[in-house]
Structures are given as structure tokens and as C-alpha cells.
C-alpha positions as CSV (number, residue, x, y, z in Angstrom):
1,X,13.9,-4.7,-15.9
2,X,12.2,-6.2,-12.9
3,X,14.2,-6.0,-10.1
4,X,11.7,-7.6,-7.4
5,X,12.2,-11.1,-9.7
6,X,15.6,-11.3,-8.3
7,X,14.8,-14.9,-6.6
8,X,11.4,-16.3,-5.5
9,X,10.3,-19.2,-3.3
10,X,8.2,-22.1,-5.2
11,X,5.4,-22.3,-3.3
12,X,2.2,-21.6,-5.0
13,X,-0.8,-18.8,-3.6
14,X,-3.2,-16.1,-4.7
15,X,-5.0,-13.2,-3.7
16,X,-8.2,-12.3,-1.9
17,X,-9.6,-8.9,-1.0
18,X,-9.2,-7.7,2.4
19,X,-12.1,-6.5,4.3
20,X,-11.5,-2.6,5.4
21,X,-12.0,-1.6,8.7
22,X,-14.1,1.8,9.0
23,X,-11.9,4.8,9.2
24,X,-10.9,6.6,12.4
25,X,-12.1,10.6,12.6
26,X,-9.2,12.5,14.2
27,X,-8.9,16.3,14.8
28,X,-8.3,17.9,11.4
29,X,-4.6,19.1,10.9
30,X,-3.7,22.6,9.2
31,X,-1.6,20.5,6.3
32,X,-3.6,19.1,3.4
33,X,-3.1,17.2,0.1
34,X,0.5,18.7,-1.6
35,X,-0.9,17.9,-5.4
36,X,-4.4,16.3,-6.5
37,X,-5.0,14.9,-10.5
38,X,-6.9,17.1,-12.2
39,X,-10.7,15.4,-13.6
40,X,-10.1,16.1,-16.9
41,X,-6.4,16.3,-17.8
42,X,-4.4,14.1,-15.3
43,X,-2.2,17.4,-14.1
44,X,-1.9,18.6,-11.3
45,X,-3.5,21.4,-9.1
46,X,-2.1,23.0,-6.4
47,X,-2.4,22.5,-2.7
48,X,-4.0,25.8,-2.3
49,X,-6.9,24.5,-4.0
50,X,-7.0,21.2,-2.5
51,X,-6.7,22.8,1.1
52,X,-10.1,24.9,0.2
53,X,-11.8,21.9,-0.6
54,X,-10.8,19.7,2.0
55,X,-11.9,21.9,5.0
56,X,-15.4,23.1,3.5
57,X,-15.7,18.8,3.2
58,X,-13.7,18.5,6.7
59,X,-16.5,21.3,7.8
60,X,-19.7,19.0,6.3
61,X,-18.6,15.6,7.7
62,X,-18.4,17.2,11.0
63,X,-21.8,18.7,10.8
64,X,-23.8,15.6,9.8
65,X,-21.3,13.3,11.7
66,X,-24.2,12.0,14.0
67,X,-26.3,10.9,11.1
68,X,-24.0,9.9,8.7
69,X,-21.4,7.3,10.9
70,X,-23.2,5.8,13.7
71,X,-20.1,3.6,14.2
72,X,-17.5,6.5,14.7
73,X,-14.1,4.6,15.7
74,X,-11.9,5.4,18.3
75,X,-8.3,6.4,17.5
76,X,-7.1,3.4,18.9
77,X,-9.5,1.3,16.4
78,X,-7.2,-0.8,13.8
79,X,-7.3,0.4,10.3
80,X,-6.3,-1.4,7.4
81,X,-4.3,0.3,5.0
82,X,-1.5,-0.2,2.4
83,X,1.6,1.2,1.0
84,X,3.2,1.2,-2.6
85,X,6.9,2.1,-3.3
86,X,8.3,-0.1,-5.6
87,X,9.3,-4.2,-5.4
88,X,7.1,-5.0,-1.9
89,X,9.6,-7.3,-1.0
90,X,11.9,-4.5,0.8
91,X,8.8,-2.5,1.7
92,X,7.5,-5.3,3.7
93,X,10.4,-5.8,5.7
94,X,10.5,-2.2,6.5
95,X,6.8,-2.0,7.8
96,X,7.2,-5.1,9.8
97,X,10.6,-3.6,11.2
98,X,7.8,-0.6,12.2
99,X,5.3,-3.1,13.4
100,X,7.6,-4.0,15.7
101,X,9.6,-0.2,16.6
102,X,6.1,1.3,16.9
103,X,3.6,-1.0,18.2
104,X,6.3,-3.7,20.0
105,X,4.3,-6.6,17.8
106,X,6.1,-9.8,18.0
107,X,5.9,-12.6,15.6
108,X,2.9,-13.7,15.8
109,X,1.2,-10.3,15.9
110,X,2.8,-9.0,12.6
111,X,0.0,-8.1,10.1
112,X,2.3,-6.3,7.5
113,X,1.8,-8.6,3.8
114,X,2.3,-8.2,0.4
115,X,0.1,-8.0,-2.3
116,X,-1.7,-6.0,-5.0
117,X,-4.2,-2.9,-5.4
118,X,-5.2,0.0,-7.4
119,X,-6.7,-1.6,-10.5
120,X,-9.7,-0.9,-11.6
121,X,-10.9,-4.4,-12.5
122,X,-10.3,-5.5,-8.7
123,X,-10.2,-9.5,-9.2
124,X,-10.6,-12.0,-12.1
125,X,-12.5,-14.6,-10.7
126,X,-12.0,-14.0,-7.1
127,X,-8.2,-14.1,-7.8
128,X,-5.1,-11.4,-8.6
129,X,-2.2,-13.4,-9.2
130,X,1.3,-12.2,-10.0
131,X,2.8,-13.0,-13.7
132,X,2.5,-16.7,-14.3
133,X,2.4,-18.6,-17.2
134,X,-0.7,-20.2,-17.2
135,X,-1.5,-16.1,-17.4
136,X,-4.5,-16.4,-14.8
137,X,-5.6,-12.7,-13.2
138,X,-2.0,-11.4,-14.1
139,X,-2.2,-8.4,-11.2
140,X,-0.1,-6.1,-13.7
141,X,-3.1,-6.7,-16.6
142,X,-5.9,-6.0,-14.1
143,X,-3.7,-2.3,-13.6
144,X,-2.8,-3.4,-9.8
145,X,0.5,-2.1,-8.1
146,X,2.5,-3.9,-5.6
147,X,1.9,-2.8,-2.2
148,X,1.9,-4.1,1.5
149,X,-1.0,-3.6,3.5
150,X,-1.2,-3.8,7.6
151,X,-3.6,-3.6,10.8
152,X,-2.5,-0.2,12.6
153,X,-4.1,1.5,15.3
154,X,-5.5,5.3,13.9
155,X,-3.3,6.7,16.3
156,X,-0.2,5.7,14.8
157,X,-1.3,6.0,11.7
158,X,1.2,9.2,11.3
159,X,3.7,7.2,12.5
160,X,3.2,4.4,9.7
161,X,3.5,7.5,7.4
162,X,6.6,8.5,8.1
163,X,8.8,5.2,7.3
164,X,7.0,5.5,3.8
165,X,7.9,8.6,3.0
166,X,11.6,7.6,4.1
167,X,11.4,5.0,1.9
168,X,12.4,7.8,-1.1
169,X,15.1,9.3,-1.0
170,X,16.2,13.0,-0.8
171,X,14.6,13.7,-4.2
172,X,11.5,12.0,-3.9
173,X,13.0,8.7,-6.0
174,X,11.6,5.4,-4.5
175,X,14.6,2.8,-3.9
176,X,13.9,0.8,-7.1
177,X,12.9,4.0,-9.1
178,X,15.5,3.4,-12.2
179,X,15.1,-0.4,-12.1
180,X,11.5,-1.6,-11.5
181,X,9.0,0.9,-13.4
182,X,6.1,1.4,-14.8
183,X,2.2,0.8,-13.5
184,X,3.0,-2.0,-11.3
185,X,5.4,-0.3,-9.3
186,X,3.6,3.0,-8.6
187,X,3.6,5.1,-5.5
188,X,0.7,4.6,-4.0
189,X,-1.2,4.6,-0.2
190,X,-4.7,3.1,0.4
191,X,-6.7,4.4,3.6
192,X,-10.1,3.9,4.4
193,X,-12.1,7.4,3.0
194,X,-9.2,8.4,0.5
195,X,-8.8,11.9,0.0
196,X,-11.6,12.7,2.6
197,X,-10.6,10.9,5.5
198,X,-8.4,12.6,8.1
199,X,-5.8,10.5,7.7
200,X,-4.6,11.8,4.1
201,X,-3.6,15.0,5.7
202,X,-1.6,12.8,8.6
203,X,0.4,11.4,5.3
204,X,0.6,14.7,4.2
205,X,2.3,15.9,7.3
206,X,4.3,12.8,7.4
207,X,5.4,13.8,4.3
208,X,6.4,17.5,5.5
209,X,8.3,16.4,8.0
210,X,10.6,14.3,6.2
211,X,11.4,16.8,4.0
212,X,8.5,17.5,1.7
213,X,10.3,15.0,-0.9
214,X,6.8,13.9,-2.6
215,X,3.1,15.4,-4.2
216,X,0.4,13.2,-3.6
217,X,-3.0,13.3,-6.7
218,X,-6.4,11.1,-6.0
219,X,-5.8,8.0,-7.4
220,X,-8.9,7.1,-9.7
221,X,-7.7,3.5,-10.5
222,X,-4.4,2.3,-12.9
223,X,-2.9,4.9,-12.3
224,X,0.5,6.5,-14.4
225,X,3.6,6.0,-12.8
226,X,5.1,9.6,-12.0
227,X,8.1,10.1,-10.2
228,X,7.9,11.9,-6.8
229,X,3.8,11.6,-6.6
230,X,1.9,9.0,-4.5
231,X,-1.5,8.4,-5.2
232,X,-4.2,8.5,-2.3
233,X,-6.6,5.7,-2.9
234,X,-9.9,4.4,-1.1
235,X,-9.5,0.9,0.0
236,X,-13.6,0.8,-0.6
237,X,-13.3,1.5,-4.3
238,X,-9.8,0.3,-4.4
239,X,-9.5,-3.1,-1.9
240,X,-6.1,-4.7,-1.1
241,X,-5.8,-8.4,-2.4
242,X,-2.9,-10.6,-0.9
243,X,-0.3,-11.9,-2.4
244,X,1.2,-15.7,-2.9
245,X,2.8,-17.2,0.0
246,X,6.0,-17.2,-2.0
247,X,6.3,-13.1,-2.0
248,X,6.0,-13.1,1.5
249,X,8.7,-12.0,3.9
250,X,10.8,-12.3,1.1
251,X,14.4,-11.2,0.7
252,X,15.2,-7.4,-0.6
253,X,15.4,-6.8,-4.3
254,X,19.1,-6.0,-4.2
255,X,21.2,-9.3,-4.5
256,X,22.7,-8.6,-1.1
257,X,19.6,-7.6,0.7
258,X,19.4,-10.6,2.3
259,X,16.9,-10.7,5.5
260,X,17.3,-13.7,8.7
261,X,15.9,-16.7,8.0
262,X,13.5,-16.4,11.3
263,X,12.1,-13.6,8.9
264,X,12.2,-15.3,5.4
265,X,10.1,-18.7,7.6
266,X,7.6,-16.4,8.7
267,X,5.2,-17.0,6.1
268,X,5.1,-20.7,5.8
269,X,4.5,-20.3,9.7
270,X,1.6,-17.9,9.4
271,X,0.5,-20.7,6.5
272,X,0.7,-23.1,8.8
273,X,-1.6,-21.3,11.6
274,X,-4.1,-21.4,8.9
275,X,-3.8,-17.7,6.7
276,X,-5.3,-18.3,3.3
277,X,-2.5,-16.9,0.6
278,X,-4.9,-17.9,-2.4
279,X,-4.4,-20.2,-5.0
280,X,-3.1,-18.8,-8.1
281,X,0.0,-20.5,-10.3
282,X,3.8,-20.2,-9.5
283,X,5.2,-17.0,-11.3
284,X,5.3,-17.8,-14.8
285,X,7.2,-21.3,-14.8
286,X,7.1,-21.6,-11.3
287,X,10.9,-20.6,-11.2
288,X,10.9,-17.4,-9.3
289,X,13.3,-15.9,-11.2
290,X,12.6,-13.0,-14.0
291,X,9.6,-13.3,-13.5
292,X,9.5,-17.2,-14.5
């Protein structure tokens, strides 16, 4: 059962790829990947083993740093990134809750959106649409998740990382867990570099200290959905495409998770400044509802 087709707005939108920002090198923390899919089989290995390999790779990037990334970024350079837990309706609202806790955004300044990633097919036609009826780049058929992508500083990336991982709760169950399921509602967390940037062991550590609810595996691309496991993907293989004006700034997925209207007007103000949402359908029959 979907639970993120609660209610929809009926305006129409689409999707278009995001252009990642180059990843930010920070210092190298002792933590790395809990759990990493296995080539061959899909289990997974330990962190032992993924430790060993990320420091010899940590240990080469450093050495061949001044050839390889003239363009080294500073940890205050913006990174794009994205989340996955579930509906993105309530994760969006939580992110922009820690654009504003972390960074003191305002309005105006909020970059948190909804939207899709992970599949291997990227876009149809320049377009990832959510269900509709007219069944143009269906996001869930192209093996896309729902996520919500942002604008951070590298700095506070860690930061960022820790209201995902509170998204799940004690046992590692995202909110939605026994309603919404399947591919399109996998854990997942796109960073520029994926398993080899820096920033997968701050998400790691994030996790950690939050109480080391969740195992995190290289995402290769429509990915399973496995309880307690988030899968580490590179926004350059794996690009962020955003999602129709309607989904935006939405109302939760529970039927009293009901957000301000200053923050449900937020997109058709941001649509008004000029920010392209696409052009795909209405969901199904343009209803909103169940996915119609």
C-alpha cells in the first residue's frame, strides 16, 4: 500500500538531473562502511573488510591528490547530495527543518526538494515522472527511489547525516517501513565519490552515533529493498532528478501529518521565482490520491 499517495496537489511537473558539485576531501575518520554488497552474490561483507579497503584507497587518493583533482574543494564548498527513507514527503520536511536548525537558511535559501534516483536507466527522454496514467518515464519502472536532495556545505555534511539516520527508529525501521515498500522506497544516500569519498565514513559515524541502528552496501543501481541497510550511491553514476511541483513541500504521509501552509506554498513560490519542476503528467489521473 502506498502510503505517500495519501493526498496530492494537481499541479503538473517533471524531473531533470541535477548537476553534482565536486566532492569535498576532509581528514579521513577511523569509522568506515558498516556492510558493503558483495559483486557476485548481493550479501554482505563485513566492515572489517571494507575498512581494509577503504584506507589502502583513502592512502592512493592522497598520494596522487595533486594530479588527479586540480579543483580540490574547500570544506565549506556546497555539495549536492540526497537522502532516501521512505514516502519523501515527511523526509523533506525534516531536511528543510535541518536546513534551517543547522545552516539558519530562510525561505528563500531552502534547497531541500523531492525527487527520484538510483535507477539504472537515469531518464526516459530527459524526464523521470512519478506514476501517471499516460505511463510516461514512470520513476518506479526506470528502478528510481524517492529521495530528497539539498545544497550543504562539506562541513556539515555530518550534521545532515545524523537527522537521517534519526529518521529510523530504534531498530533500524524507516517511518513508513510496513506501509510503503518495495524498490521505490529504499534506503538510500547519494554523495559525490560514493563509497570512496570521505564523506561515506562521515554517514557512517553519523550512523554510530545514533545508535548503530543501520548497515550501509554500494549501491550498483535498482537496488533490493532490505530493511536496516542504506545504500551508498554516486550521484555521477547515479544523478538526482526532481520531482513535480505537486510533491513538493507536501504534507506528511500520515493523515494527521499536516505541515503550515507557509510551508505547503513554498513550492508554487519557488515556481514562481522561476525553478523548473519538469513537465511530466499529473499522477495517474491527475487526482493525487492512490496514486491516481
Amino acid at each position: 500500500m502506498k502510503g505517500c499517495t495519501v493526498v496530492a496537489l494537481l499541479a503538473a511537473g517533471g524531473a531533470g538531473a541535477w548537476t553534482a558539485a565536486p566532492p569535498a576531501r576532509m581528514a579521513p575518520s577511523q569509522t568506515a562502511l558498516s556492510a558493503q554488497i558483495n559483486e557476485e552474490d548481493g550479501t554482505l561483507s563485513s566492515r572489517r573488510s571494507f575498512l581494509a579497503q577503504q584506507t589502502a584507497s583513502l592512502l592512493a587518493g592522497a598520494a596522487l591528490a595533486a594530479n588527479v583533482n586540480p579543483a580540490v574543494a574547500a570544506d565549506d564548498e556546497l555539495v549536492e547530495c540526497y537522502f532516501g527513507c521512505g514516502c519523501f514527503w515527511h523526509v523533506q520536511h525534516e531536511f528543510v527543518e535541518a536546513e534551517r536548525k543547522i545552516l539558519g537558511r530562510t525561505d528563500d535559501e531552502l534547497t531541500s526538494r523531492a525527487g527520484y534516483a538510483g535507477g539504472k536507466a537515469g531518464a526516459l527522454n530527459g524526464k523521470v515522472c512519478y506514476h501517471n496514467a499516460q505511463n510516461v518515464a514512470d520513476y518506479g519502472k526506470l528502478g528510481h527511489a524517492e529521495v530528497v536532495a539539498m545544497k550543504i556545505p562539506a562541513s556539515k555534511f555530518e550534521e545532515f547525516a545524523i537527522e537521517y539516520c534519526k529518521l529510523f527508529d530504534k531498530d533500524g525501521y524507516r517511518p513508513d517501513q510496513f506501509g510503503d515498500r518495495g524498490t521505490e522506497y529504499r534506503n538510500l544516500v547519494g554523495i559525490p565519490g560514493g563509497k570512496a569519498s570521505p564523506l561515506a565514513q562521515q554517514l557512517v559515524k553519523a550512523s554510530v552515533a545514533t545508535g548503530d541502528k543501520l548497515d550501509f552496501a554500494v549501491g550498483k543501481g535498482d537496488d533490493k529493498d532490505l530493511p536496516k541497510v542504506s545504500f551508498i550511491m554516486d550521484t555521477a553514476d547515479f544523478p538526482f532528478y526532481v520531482g513535480e511541483q505537486y510533491h513538493q513541500f507536501h504534507d506528511g504521509f500520515k493523515l494527521d501529518e499536516n505541515y503550515p501552509n507557509a510551508y505547503n506554498s513554498l513550492a508554487g513560490k519557488f515556481a514562481q521565482k522561476g525553478e523548473d519542476f519538469g513537465s511530466c503528467p499529473n499522477g495517474m489521473m491527475g487526482l493525487g490520491f492512490g496514486g491516481l
